[in-house]
N, C-alpha and C positions, 0 to 999 in steps of 0.2 A: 390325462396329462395335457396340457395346453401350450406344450413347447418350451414353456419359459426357463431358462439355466438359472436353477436355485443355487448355483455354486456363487458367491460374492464374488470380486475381482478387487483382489487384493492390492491396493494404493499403496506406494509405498508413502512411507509418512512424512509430514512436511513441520520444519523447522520454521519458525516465525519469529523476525524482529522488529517489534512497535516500535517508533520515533516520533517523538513529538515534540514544537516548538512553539511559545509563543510570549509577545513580550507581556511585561508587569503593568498594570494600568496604572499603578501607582504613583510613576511620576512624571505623567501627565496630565490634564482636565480638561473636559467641555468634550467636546464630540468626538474626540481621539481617545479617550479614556472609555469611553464606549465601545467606540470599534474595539480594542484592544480585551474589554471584555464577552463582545461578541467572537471575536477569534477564539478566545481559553474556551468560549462552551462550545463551537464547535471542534476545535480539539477534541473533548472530553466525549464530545458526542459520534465523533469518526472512531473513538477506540473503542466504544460503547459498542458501535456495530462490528466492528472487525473481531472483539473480542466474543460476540452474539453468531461471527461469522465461523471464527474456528471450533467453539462450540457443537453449532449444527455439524460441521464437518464430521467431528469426529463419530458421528452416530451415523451408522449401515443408513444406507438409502440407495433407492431404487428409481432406475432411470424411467423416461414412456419408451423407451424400447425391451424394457422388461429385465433388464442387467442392473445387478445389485453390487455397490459398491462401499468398499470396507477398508474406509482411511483415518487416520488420524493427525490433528494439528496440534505440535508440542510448540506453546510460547516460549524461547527462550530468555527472551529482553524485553521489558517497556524501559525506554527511555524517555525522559522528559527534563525540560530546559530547569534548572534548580528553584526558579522563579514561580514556576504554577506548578510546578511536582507532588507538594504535599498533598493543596487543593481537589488537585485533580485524581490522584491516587485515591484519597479519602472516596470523593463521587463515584468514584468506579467502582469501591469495595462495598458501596451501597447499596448497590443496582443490581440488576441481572437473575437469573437463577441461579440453581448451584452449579449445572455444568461448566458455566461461565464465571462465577467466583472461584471453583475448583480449580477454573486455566489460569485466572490469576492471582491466585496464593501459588501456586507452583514455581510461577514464572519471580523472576529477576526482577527486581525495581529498582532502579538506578536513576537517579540524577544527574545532569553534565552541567560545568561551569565554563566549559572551552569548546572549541570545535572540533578540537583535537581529540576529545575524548569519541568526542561521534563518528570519528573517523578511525580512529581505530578499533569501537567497537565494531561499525560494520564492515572491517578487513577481518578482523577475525571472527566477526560470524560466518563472510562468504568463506575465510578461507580455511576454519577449522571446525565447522558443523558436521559432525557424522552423517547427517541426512541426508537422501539424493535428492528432496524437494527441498527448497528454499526461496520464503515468502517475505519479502523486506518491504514493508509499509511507514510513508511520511509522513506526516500531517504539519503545517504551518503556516509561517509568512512566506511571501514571495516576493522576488524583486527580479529584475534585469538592469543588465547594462546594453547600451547601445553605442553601435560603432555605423556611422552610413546607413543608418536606415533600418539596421539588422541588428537581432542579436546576437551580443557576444558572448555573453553571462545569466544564466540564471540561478537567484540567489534561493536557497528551499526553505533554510531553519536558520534561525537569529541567534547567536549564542546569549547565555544567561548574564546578565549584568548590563544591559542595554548596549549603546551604540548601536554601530549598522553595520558588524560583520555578523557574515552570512556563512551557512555552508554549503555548499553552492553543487549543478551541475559537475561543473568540470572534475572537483574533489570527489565525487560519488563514482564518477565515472572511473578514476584511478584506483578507486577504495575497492573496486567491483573486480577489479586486471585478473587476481587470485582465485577467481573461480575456477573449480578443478571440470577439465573436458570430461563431458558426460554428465555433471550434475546439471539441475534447473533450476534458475532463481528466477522469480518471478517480483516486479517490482511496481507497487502500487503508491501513483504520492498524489496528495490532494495539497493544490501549492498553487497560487498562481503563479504564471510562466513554468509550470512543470513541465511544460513540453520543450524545453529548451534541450531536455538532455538529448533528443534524437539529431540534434548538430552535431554530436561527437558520439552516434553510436556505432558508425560502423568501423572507426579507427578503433573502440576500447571495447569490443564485445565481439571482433571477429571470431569465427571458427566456434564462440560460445553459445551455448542455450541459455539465451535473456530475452524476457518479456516485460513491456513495459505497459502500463495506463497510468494515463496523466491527465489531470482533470483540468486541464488548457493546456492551451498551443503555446511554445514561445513568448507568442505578440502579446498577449492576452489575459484578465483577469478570469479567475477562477471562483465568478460570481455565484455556480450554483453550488449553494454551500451548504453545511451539516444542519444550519438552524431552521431550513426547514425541511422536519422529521422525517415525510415520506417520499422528495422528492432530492435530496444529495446525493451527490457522484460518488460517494463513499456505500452508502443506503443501494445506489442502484447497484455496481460493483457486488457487492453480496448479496444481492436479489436473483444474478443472473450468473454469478460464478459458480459451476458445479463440475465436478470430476465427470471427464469424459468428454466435457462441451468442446466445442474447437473456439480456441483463444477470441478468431475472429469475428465469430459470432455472440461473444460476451461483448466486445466492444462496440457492436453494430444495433445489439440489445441497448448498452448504454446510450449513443445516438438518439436510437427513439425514445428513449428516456428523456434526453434531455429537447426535444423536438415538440413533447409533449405537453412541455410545463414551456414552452416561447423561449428557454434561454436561449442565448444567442452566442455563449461561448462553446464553442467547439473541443470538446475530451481527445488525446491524443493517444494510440497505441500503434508498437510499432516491434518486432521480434529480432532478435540476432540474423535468426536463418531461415526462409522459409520452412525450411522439416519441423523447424520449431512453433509453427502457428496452428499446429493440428489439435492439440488438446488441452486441455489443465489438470496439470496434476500427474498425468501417466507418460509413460514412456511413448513413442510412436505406433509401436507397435500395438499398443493395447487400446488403438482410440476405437471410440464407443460415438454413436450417432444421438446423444442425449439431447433433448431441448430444453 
């Protein structure tokens, strides 16, 4: 016997809602029609890994401290703006292995033509999910508003049909109130200005277990992006996310991620409560010294 507890450590299992936004190229031209089609692939490419990311999850794995861990990640929802919904759907049902085509024939596919609908889908994921994990990931445009110098607003997802309404910080932060004391939701958005939402986390996340990463600050674009393959804030996130890790040490992972490749925007992550910066995925009590 060489010590090691062959017993796994039972996760309890985590709920997942994909969101995604981005606008239509189509009724624009010349280098903006571009960019807009660089955004839909990395979309297509941040759900690629997440949906690559819940996958791995759900299969037993063992930590270097020798503890074996036995979770699993139910997709409940992809959402995506009604505009590159079809498109991007289709690529996704292309790709992958079957573990990963399995989580997404299961899951929901849904379209949104309002903001509204985005909004109350994720009031009633935080607030009627049976699961005590709860993983809600972004992917989109980004924008801010500026008051003196600061931000006031960060905008995350565009609704479908163009314009420039946004669904923004502040709504996400309201849409979140409902989280029931004791669960975990865990909140991952790749956006520039994603980091706006920690202006308003300690009013709308008191006394809750919330974690956040955000792939910029406030101030700042959200320059390292999905389209290149091994080096995205999304790619790095599920490189270094694993049951057991302490929260802060996933985000200090991603750091040197992005330190390594010259970006120069800076990733945001920031917790409701300290008790909650101990692990991913487990309760307090169960946290594991995994690397």
């Amino acid at each position: 016997m060489d010590g090691t507890d062959e017993t796994p450590v039972q996760v309890e299992d985590t709920a997942c809602l994909f969101i995604g936004g981005a606008k239509s190229p189509g009724r624009v031209g010349g280098e903006e029609k571009e960019k807009q089609r660089r955004m839909i692939r990395s979309v297509q490419q941040d759900f690629k890994h997440m949906l690559e990311f819940a996958a791995e999850q759900s299969q037993e794995k063992t930590s270097r401290s020798g503890r074996r861990y036995d979770h699993r990640m139910e997709i409940d929802t992809v959402l995506l703006n009604s505009e590159i919904s079809e498109g991007v759907f289709e690529a996704l049902a292309s790709d992958g292995d079957d573990a990963y085509k399995d989580l997404l024939d299961s899951a929901n596919k849904e379209s949104y033509d309002t903001l509204q609908q985005v909004s109350d889908k994720v009031k009633n994921f935080v607030e009627c999910s049976p699961r005590p994990n709860l993983f809600l990931f972004m992917a989109g445009h980004g924008s801010r508003e500026m008051e003196r110098q600061k931000v006031q607003e960060s905008f995350l997802l565009p609704k479908a049909g163009g314009g420039e309404e946004y669904y923004t910080d502040t709504q996400l932060t309201k849409d979140i109130e409902g989280l029931e004391y004791g669960k975990r939701l865990y909140i991952v958005i790749h956006s520039c200005h994603s980091g706006g939402m920690l202006n308003l986390w300690e009013i709308n996340t008191e006394g809750k277990k919330v974690a956040l990463f955000a792939s910029a600050e406030a101030e700042i674009l959200a320059e390292w992006n999905a389209d290149e393959e091994s080096q995205g804030y999304v790619r790095s996130f599920c490189d270094h996310a694993k049951p057991g890790k302490p929260l802060a040490d996933i985000a200090d992972a991603i750091l040197q991620d992005v330190a390594a490749v010259e970006v120069k925007k800076r990733p945001a992550f920031v917790t409701s409560k300290p008790s909650f910066a101990t692990s991913l995925f487990l309760a307090e009590d169960d946290d594991d010294d995994e690397e």
